[in-house]
C-alpha positions as a printed Julia matrix, in Angstrom:
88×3 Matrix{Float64}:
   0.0    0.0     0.0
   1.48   3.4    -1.28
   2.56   5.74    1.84
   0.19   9.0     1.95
   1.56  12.14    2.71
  -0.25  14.75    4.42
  -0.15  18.37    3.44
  -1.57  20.72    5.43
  -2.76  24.29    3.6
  -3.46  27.95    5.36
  -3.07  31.5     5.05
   0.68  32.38    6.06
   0.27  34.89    9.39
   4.16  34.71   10.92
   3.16  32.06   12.87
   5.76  28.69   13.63
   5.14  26.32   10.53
   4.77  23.24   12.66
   2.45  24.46   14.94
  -1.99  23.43   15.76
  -2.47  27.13   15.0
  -2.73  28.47   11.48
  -4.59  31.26    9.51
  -7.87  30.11    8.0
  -7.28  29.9     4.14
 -10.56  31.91    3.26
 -10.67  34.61    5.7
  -6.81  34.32    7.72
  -8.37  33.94   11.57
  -5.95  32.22   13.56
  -7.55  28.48   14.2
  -6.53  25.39   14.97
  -9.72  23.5    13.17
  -8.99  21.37    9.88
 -10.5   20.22    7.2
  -9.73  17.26    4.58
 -10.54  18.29    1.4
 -11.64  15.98   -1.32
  -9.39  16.53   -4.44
  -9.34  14.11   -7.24
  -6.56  14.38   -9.78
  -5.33  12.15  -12.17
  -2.12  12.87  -11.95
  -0.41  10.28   -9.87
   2.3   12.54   -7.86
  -0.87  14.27   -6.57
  -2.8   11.0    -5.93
  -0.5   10.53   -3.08
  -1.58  12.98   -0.92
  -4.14  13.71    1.6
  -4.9   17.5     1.79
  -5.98  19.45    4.83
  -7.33  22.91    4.86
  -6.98  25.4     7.8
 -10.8   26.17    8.05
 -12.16  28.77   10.83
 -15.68  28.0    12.44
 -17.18  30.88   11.28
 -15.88  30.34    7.49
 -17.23  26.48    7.92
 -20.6   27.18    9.01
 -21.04  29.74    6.22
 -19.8   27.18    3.3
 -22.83  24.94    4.51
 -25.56  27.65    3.87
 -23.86  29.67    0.97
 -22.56  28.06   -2.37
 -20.48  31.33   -2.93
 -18.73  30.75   -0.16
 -18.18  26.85   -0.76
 -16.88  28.16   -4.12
 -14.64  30.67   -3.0
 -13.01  28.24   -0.77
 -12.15  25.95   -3.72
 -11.08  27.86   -6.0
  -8.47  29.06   -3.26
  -7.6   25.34   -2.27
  -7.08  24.59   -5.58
  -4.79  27.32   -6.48
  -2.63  26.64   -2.91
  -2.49  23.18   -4.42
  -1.38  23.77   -7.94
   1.25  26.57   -6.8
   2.63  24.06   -4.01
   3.0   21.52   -7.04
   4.02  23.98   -9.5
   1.35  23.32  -11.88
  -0.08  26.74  -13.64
């Protein structure tokens, strides 16, 4: 069974790099809450990977009730994850 590796995506705020607290990719409030997020690639260097967003509790409940919101925080995982991997 292939090894997974975890990568762990938020909003850069000066804070230690290993570290529970990070700043919430959508809106940068400090938080220790994560979130997996489901991304499907075919290419197999990404396959390996487990991805896991920074996500505040006020930017979580709002994804549930508002499909802008859910968008926004996509399209902003996606791009962290394709200029981590250097794709453009």
């Amino acid at each position: 069974m292939p090894t997974i590796r975890q990568v762990y995506l938020y909003e850069d705020r000066n804070l230690p790099k290993i570290g529970w607290l990070q700043g919430c990719i959508v809106c940068s409030t400090i938080t220790s809450h994560t979130k997996i997020y489901e991304f499907k690639s075919q290419i197999p260097s990404i396959a390996k990977y487990e991805f896991h967003t920074y996500l505040c509790p006020t930017c979580s409940r709002l994804m549930k009730n508002n499909t802008e919101k859910y968008d926004e925080y996509k399209q902003i995982t996606n791009e962290m994850i394709f200029f981590k991997f250097g794709f453009y």
